[in-house]
Jmol script that loads the backbone (N, CA, C; Angstrom):
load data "model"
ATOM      1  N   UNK A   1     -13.587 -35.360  25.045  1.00  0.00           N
ATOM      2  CA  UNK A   1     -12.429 -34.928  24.302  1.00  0.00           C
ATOM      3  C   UNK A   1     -12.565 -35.397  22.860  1.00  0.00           C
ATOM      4  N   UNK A   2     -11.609 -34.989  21.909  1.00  0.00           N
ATOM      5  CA  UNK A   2     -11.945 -35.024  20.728  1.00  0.00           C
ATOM      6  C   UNK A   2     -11.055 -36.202  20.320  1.00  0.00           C
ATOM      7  N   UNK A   3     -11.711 -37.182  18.932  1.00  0.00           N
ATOM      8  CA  UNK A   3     -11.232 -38.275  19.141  1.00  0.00           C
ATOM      9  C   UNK A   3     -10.202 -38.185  18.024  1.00  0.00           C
ATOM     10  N   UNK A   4      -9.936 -36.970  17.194  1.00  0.00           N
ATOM     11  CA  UNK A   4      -8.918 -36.465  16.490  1.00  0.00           C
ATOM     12  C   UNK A   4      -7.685 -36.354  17.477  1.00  0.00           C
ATOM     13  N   UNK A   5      -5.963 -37.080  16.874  1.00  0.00           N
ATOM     14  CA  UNK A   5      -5.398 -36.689  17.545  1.00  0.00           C
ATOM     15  C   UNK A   5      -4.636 -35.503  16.973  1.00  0.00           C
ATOM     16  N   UNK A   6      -4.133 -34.849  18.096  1.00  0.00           N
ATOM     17  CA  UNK A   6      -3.224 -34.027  18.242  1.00  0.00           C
ATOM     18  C   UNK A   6      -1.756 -33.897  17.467  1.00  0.00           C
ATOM     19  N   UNK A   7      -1.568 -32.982  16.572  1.00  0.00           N
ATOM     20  CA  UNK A   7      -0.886 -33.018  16.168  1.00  0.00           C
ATOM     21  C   UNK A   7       0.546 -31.929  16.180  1.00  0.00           C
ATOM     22  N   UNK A   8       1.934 -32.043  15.639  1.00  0.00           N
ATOM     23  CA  UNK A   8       3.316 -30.984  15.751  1.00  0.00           C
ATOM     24  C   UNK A   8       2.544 -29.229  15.838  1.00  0.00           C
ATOM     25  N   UNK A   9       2.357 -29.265  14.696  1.00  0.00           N
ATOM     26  CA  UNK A   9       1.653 -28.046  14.423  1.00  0.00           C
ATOM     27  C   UNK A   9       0.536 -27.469  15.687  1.00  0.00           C
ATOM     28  N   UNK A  10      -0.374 -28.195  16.375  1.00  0.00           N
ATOM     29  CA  UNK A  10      -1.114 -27.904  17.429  1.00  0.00           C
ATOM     30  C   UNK A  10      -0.550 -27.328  18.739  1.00  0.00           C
ATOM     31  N   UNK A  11       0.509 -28.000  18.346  1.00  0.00           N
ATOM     32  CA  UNK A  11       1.101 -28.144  19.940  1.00  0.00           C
ATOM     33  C   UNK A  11       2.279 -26.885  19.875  1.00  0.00           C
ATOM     34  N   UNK A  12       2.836 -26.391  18.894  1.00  0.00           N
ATOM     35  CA  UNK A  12       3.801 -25.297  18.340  1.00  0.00           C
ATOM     36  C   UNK A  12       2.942 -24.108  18.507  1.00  0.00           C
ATOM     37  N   UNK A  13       1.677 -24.077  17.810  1.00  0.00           N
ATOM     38  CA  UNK A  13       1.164 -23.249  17.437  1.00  0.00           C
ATOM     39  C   UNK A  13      -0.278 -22.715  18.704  1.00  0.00           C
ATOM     40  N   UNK A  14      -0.088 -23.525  19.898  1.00  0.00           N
ATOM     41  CA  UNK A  14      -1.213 -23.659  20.742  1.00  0.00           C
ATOM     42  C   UNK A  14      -2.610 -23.663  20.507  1.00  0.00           C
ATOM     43  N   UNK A  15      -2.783 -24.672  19.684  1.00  0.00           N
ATOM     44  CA  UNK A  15      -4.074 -24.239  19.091  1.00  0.00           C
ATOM     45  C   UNK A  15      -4.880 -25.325  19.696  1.00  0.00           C
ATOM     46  N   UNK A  16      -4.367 -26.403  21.031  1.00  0.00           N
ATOM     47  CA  UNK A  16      -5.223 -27.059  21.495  1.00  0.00           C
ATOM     48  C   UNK A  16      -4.701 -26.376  23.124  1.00  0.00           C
ATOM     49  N   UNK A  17      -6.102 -25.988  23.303  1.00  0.00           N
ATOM     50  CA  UNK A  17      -6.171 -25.481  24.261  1.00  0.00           C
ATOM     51  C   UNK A  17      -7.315 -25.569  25.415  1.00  0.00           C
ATOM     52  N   UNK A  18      -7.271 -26.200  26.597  1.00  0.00           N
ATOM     53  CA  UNK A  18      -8.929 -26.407  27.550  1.00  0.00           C
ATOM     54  C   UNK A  18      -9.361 -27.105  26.984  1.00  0.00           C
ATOM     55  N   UNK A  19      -9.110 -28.619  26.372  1.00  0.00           N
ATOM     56  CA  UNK A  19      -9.606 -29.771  25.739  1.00  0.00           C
ATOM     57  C   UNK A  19     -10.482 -28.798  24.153  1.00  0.00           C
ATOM     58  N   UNK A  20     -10.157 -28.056  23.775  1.00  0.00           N
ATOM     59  CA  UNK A  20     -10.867 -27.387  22.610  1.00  0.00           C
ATOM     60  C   UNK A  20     -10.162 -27.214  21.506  1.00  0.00           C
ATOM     61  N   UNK A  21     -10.241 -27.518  20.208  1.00  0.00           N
ATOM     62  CA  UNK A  21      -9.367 -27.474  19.269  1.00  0.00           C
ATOM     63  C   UNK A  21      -9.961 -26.333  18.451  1.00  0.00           C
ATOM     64  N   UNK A  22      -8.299 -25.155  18.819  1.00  0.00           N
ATOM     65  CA  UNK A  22      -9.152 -23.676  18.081  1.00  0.00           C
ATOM     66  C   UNK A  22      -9.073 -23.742  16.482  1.00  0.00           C
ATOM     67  N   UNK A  23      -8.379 -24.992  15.986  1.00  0.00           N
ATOM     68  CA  UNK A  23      -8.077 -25.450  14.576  1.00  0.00           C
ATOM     69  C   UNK A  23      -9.251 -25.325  13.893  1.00  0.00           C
ATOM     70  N   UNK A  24     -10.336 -26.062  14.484  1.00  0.00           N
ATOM     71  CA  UNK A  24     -11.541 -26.276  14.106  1.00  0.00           C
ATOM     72  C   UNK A  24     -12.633 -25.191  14.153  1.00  0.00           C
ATOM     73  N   UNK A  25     -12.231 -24.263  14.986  1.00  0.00           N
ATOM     74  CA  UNK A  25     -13.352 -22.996  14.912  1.00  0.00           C
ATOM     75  C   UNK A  25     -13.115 -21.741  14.285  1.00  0.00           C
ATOM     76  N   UNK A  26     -14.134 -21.249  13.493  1.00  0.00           N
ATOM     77  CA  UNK A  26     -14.191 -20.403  12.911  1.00  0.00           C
ATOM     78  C   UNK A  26     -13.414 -19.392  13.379  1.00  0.00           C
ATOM     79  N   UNK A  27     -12.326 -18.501  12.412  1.00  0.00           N
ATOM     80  CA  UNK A  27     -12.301 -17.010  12.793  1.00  0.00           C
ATOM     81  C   UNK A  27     -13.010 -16.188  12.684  1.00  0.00           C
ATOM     82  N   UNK A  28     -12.873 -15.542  13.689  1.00  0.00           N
ATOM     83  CA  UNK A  28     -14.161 -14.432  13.766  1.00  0.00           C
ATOM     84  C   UNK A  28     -14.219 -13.309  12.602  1.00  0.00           C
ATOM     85  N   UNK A  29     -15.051 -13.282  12.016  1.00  0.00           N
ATOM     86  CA  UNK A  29     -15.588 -12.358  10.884  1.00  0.00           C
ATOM     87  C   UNK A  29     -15.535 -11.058  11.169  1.00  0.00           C
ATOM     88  N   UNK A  30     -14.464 -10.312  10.326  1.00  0.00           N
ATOM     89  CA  UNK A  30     -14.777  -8.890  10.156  1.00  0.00           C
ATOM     90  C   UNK A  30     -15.791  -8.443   9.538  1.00  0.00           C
ATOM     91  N   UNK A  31     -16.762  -7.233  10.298  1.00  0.00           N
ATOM     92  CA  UNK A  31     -17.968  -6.473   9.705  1.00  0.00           C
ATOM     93  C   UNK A  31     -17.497  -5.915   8.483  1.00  0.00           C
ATOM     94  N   UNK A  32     -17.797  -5.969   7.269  1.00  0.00           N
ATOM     95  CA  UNK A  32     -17.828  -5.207   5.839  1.00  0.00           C
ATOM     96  C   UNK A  32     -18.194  -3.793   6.081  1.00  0.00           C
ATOM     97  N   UNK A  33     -17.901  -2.530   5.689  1.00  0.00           N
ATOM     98  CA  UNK A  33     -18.209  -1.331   6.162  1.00  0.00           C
ATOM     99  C   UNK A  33     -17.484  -0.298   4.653  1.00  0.00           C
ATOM    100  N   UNK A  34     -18.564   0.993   4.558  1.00  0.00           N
ATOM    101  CA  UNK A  34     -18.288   1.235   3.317  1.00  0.00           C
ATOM    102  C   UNK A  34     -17.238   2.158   3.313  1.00  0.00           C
ATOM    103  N   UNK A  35     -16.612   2.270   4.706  1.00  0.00           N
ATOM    104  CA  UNK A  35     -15.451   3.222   4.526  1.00  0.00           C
ATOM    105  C   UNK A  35     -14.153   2.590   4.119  1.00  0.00           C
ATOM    106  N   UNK A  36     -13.032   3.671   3.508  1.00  0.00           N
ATOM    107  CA  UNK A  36     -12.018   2.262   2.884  1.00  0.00           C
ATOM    108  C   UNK A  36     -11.165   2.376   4.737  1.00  0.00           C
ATOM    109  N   UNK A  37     -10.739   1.333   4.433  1.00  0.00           N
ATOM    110  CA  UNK A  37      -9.179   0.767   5.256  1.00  0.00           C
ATOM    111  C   UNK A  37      -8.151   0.321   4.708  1.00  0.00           C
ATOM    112  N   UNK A  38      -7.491   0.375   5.815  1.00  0.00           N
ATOM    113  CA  UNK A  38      -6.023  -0.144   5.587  1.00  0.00           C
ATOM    114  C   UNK A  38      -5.458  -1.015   6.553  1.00  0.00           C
ATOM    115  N   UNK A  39      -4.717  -1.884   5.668  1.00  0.00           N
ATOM    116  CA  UNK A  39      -4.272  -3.236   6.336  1.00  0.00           C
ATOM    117  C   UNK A  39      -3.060  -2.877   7.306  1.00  0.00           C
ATOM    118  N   UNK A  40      -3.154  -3.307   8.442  1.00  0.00           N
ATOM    119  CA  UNK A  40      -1.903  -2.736   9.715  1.00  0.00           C
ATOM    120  C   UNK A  40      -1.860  -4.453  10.822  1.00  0.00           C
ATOM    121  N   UNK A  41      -0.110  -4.843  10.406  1.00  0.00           N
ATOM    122  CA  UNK A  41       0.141  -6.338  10.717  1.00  0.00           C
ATOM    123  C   UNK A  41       0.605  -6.003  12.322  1.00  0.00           C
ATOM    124  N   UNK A  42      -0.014  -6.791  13.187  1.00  0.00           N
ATOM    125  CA  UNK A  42      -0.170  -6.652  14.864  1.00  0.00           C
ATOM    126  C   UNK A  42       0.698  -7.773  15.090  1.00  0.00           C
ATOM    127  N   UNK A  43       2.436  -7.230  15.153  1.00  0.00           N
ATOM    128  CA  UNK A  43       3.750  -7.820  15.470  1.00  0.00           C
ATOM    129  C   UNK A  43       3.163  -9.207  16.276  1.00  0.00           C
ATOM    130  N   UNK A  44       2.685  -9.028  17.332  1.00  0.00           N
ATOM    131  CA  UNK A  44       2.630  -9.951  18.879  1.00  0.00           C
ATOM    132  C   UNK A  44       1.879 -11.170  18.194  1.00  0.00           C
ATOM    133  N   UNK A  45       1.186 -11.065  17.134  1.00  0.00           N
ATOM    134  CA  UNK A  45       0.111 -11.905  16.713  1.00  0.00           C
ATOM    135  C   UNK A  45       0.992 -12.682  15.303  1.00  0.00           C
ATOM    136  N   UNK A  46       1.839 -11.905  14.093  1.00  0.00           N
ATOM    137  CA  UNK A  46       2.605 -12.172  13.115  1.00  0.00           C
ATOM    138  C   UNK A  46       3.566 -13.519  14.056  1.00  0.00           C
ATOM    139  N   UNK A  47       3.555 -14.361  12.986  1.00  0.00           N
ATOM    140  CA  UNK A  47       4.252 -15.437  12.770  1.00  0.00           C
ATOM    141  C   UNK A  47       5.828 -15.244  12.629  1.00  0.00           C
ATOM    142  N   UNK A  48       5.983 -14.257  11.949  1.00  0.00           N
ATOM    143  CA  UNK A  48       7.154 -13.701  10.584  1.00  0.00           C
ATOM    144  C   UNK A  48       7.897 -13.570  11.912  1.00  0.00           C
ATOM    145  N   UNK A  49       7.241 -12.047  12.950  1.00  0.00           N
ATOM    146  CA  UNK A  49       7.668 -11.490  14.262  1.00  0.00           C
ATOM    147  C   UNK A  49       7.995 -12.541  15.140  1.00  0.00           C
ATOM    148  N   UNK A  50       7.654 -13.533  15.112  1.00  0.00           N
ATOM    149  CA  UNK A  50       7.818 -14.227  15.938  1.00  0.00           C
ATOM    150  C   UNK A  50       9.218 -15.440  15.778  1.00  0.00           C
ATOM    151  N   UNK A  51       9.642 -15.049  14.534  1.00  0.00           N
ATOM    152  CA  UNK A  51      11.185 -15.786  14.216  1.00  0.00           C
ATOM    153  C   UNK A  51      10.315 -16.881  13.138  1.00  0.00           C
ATOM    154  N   UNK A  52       9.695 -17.473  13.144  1.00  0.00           N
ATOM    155  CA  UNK A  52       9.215 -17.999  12.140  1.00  0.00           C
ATOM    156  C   UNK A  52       8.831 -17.905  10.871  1.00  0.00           C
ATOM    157  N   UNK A  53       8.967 -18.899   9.836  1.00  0.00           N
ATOM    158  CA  UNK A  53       9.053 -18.687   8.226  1.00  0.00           C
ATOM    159  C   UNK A  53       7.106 -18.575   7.917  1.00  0.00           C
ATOM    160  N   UNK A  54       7.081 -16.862   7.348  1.00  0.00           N
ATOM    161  CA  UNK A  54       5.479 -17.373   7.444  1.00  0.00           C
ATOM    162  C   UNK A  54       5.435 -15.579   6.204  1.00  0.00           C
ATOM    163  N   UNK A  55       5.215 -15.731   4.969  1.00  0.00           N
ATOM    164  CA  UNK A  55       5.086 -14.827   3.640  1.00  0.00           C
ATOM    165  C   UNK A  55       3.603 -14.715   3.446  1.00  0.00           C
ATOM    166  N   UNK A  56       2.680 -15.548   4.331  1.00  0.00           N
ATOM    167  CA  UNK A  56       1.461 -15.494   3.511  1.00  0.00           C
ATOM    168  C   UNK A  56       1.082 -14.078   2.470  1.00  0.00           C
ATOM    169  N   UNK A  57       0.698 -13.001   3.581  1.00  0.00           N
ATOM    170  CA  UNK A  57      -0.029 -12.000   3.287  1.00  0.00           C
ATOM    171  C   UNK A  57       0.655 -11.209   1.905  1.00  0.00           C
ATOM    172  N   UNK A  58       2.263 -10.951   1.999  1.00  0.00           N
ATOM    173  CA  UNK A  58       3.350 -10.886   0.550  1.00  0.00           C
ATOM    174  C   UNK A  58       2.689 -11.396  -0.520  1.00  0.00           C
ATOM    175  N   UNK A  59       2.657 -12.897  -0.321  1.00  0.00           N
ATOM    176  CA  UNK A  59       2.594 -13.822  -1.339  1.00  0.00           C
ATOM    177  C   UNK A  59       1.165 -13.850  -1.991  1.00  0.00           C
ATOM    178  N   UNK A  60       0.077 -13.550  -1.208  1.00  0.00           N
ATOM    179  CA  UNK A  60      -1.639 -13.299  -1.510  1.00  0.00           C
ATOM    180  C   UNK A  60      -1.507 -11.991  -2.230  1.00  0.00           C
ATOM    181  N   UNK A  61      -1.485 -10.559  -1.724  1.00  0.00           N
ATOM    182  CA  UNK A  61      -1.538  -9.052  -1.357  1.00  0.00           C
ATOM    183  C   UNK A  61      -1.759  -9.133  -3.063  1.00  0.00           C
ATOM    184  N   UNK A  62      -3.041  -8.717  -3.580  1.00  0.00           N
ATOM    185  CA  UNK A  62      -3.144  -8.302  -5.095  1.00  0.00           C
ATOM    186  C   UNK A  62      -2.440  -7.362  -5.679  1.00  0.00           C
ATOM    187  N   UNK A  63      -2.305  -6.294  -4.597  1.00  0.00           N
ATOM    188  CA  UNK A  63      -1.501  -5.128  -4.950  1.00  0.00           C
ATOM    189  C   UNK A  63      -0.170  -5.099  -4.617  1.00  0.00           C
ATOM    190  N   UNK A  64       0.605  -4.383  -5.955  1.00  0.00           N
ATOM    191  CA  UNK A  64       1.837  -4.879  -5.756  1.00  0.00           C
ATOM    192  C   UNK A  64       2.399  -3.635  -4.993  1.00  0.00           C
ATOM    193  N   UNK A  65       3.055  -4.224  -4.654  1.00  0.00           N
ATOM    194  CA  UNK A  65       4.182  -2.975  -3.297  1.00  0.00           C
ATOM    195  C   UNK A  65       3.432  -2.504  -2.123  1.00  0.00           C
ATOM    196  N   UNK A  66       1.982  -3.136  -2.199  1.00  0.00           N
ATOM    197  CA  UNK A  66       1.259  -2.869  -0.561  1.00  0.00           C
ATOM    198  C   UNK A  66       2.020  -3.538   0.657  1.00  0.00           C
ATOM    199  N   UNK A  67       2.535  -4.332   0.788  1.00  0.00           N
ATOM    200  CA  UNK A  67       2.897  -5.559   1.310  1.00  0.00           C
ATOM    201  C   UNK A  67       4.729  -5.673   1.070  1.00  0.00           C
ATOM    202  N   UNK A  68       5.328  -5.212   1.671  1.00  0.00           N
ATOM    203  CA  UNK A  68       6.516  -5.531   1.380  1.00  0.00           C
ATOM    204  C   UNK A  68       7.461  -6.402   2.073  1.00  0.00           C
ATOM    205  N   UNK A  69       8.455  -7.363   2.397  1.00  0.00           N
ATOM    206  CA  UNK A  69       9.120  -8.454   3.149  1.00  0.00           C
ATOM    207  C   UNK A  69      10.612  -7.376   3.657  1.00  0.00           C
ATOM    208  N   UNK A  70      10.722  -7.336   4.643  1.00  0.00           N
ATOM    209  CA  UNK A  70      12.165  -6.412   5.005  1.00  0.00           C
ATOM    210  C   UNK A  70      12.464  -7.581   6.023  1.00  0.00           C
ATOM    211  N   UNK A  71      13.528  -8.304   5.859  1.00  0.00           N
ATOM    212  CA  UNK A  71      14.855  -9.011   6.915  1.00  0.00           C
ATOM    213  C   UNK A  71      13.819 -10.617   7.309  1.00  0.00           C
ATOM    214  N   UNK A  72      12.730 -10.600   6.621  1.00  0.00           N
ATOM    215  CA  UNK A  72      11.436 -11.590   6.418  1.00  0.00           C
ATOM    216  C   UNK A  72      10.385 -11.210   7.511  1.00  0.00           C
ATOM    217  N   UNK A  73      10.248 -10.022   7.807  1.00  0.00           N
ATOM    218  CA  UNK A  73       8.871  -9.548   8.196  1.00  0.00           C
ATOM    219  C   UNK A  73       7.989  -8.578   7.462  1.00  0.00           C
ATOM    220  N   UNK A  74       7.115  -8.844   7.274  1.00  0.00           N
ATOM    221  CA  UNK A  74       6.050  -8.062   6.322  1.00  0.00           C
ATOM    222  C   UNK A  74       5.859  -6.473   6.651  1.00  0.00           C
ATOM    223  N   UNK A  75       5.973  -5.719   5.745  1.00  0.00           N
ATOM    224  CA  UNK A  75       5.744  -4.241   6.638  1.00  0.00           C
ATOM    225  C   UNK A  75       4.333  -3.899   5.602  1.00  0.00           C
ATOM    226  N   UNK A  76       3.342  -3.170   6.174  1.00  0.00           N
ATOM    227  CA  UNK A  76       2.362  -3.010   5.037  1.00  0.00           C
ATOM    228  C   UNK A  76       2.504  -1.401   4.004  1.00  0.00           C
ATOM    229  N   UNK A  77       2.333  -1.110   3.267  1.00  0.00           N
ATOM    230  CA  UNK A  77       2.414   0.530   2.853  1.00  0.00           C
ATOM    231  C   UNK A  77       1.258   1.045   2.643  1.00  0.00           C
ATOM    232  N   UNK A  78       1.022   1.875   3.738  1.00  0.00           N
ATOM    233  CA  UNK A  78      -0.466   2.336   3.780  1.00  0.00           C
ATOM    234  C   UNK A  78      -0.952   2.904   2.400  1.00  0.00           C
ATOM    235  N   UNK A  79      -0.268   3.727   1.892  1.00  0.00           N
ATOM    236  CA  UNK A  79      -0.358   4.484   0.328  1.00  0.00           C
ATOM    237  C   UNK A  79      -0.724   3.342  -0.815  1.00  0.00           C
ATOM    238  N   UNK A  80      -0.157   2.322  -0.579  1.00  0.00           N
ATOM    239  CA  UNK A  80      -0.681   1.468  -1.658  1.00  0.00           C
ATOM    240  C   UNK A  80      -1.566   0.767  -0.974  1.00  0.00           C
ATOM    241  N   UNK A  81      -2.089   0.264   0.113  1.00  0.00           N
ATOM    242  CA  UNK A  81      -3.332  -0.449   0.224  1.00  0.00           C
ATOM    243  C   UNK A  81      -4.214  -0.113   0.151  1.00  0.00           C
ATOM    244  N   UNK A  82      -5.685  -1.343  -0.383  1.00  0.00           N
ATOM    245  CA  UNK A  82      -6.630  -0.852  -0.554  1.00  0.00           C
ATOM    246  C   UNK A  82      -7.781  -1.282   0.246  1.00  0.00           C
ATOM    247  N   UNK A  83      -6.990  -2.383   1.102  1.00  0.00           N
ATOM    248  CA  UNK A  83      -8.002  -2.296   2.270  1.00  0.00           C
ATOM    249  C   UNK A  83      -9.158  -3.759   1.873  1.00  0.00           C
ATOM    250  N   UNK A  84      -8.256  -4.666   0.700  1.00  0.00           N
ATOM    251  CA  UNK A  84      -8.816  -5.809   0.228  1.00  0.00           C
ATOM    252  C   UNK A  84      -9.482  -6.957   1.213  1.00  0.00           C
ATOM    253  N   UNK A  85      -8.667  -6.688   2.393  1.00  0.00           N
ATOM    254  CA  UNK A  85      -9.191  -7.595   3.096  1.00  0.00           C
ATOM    255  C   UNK A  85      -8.299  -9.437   2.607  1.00  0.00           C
ATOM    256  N   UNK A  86      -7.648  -9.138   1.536  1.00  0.00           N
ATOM    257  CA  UNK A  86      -7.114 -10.824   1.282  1.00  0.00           C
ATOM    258  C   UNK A  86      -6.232 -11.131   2.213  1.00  0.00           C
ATOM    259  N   UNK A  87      -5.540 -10.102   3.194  1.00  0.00           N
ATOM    260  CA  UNK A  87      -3.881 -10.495   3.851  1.00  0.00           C
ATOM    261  C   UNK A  87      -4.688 -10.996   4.673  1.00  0.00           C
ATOM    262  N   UNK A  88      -5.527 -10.338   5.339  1.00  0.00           N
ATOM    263  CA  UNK A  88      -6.742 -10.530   6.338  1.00  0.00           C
ATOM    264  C   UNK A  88      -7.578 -12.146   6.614  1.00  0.00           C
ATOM    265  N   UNK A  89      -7.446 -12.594   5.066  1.00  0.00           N
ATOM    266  CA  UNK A  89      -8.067 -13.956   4.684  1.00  0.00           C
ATOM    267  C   UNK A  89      -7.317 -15.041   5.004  1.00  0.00           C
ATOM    268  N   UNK A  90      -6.253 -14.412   4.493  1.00  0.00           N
ATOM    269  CA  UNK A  90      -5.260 -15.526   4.430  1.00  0.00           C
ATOM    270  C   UNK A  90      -4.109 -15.974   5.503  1.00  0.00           C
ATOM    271  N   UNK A  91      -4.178 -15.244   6.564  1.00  0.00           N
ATOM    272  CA  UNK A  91      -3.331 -15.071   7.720  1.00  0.00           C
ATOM    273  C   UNK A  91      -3.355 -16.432   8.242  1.00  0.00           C
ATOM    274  N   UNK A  92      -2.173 -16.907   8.437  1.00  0.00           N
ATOM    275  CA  UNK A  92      -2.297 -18.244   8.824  1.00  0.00           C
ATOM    276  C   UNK A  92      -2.290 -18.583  10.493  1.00  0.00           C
ATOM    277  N   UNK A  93      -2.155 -17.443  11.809  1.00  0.00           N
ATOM    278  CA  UNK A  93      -1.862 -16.956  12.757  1.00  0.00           C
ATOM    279  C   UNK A  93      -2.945 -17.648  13.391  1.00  0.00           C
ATOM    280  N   UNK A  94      -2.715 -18.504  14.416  1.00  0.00           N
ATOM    281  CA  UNK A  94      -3.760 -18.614  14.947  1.00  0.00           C
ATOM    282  C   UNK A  94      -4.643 -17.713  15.810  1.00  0.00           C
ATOM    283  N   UNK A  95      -4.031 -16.016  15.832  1.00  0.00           N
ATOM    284  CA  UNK A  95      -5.013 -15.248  16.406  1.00  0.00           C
ATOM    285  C   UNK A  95      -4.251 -13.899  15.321  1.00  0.00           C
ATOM    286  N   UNK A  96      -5.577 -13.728  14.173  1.00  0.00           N
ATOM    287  CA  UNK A  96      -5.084 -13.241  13.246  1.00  0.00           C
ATOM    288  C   UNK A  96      -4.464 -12.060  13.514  1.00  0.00           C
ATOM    289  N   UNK A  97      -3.300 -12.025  12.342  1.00  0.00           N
ATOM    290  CA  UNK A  97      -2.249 -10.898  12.718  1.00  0.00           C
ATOM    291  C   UNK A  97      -2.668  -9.582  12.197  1.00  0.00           C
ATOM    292  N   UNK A  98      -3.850  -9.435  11.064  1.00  0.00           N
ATOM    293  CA  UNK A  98      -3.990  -8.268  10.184  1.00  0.00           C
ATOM    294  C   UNK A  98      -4.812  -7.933  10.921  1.00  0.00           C
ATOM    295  N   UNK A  99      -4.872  -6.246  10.891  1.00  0.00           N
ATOM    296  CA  UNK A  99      -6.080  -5.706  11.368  1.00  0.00           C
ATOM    297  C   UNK A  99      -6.118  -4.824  10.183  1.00  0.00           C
ATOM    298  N   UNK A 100      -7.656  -4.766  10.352  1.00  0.00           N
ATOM    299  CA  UNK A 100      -8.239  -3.987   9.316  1.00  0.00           C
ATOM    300  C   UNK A 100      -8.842  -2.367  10.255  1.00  0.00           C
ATOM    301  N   UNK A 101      -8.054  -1.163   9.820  1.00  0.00           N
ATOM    302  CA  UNK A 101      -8.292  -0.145  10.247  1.00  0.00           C
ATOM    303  C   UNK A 101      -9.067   1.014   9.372  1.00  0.00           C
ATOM    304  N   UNK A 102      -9.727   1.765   9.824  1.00  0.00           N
ATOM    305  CA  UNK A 102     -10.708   2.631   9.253  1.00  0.00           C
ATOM    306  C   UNK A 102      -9.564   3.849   8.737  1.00  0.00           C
ATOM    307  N   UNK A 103      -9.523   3.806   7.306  1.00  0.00           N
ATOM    308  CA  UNK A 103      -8.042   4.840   6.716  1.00  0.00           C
ATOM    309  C   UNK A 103      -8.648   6.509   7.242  1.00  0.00           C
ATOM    310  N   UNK A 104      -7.983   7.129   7.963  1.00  0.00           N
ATOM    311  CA  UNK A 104      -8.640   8.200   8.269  1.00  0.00           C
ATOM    312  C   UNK A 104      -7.577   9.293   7.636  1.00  0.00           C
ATOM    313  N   UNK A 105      -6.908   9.221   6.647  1.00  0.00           N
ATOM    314  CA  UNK A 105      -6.884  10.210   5.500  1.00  0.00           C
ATOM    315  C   UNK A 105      -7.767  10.703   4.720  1.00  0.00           C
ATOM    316  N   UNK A 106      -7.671  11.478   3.619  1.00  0.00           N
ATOM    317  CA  UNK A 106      -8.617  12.106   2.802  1.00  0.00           C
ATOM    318  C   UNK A 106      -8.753  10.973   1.600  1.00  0.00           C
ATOM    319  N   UNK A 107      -9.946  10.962   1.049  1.00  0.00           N
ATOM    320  CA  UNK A 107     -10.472   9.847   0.371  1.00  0.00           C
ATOM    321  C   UNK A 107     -10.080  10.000  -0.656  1.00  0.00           C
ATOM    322  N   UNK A 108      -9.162   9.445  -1.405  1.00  0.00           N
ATOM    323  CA  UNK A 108      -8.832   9.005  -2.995  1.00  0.00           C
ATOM    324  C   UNK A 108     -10.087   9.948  -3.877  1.00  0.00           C
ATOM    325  N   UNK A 109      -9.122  10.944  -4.556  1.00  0.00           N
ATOM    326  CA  UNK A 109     -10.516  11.265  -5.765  1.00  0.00           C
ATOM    327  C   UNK A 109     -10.993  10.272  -6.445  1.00  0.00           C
ATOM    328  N   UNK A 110     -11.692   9.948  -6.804  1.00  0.00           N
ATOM    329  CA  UNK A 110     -12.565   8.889  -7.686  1.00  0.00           C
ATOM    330  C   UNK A 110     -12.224   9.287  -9.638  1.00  0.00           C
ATOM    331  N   UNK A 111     -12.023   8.712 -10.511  1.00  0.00           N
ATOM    332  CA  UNK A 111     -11.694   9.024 -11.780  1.00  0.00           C
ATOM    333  C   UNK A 111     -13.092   9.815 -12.418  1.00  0.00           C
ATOM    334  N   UNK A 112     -12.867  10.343 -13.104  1.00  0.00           N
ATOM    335  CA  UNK A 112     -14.084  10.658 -14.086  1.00  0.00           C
ATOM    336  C   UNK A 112     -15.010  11.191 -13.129  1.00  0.00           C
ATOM    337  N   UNK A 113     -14.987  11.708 -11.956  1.00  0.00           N
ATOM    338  CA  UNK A 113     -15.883  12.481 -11.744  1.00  0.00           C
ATOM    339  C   UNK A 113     -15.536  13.607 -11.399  1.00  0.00           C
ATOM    340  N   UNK A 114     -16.525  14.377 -11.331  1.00  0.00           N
ATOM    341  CA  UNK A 114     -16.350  16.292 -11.580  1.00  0.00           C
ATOM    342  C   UNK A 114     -17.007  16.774 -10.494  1.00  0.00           C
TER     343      UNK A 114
END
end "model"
wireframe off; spacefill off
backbone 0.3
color backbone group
């Protein structure tokens, strides 16, 4: 067992679990891929959803009005995201709440080209 103890937050947040502290292990890495996406917040996994005080992804989100707070849960706006991947970074959830989805609309014209 680990000779770190256990702490409020661990025990709230179940993050010691089968003598294993999921505090300490990596989240699993999303594959980079050249199609765009869009950021879509998975209620069961959100903090916010869960009655708890938790703005991360709002408070990160580069783009403004992607990310909006309604009654203090985050709703995302597909039209303004760009699929940054920061809400994604910054999710404080111990089983992250953002998913990153493949935008299957028509692709943004690009400026200046013909």
């Amino acid at each position: 067992m680990n000779s770190r103890a256990i702490s409020r937050r661990d025990l709230l947040f179940g993050r010691f679990r089968n003598g294993v502290r999921r505090a300490l292990l990596p989240k699993p890495a999303v594959p980079a891929t050249d199609a765009p996406t869009t950021a879509v917040i998975q209620g069961r996994h959100c903090l916010a959803y869960r009655g708890l005080m938790c703005s991360t992804c709002y408070e990160r989100c580069p783009e403004p009005g992607a990310i909006a707070m309604e009654r203090g849960i985050p709703r995302v706006n597909a039209d303004l995201c760009t699929g940054c991947r920061v809400c994604h970074d910054v999710c404080p959830a111990p089983t992250n709440a953002v998913l990153l989805i493949k935008d299957r609309r028509a692709p943004k014209p690009q400026e200046g080209v013909r």
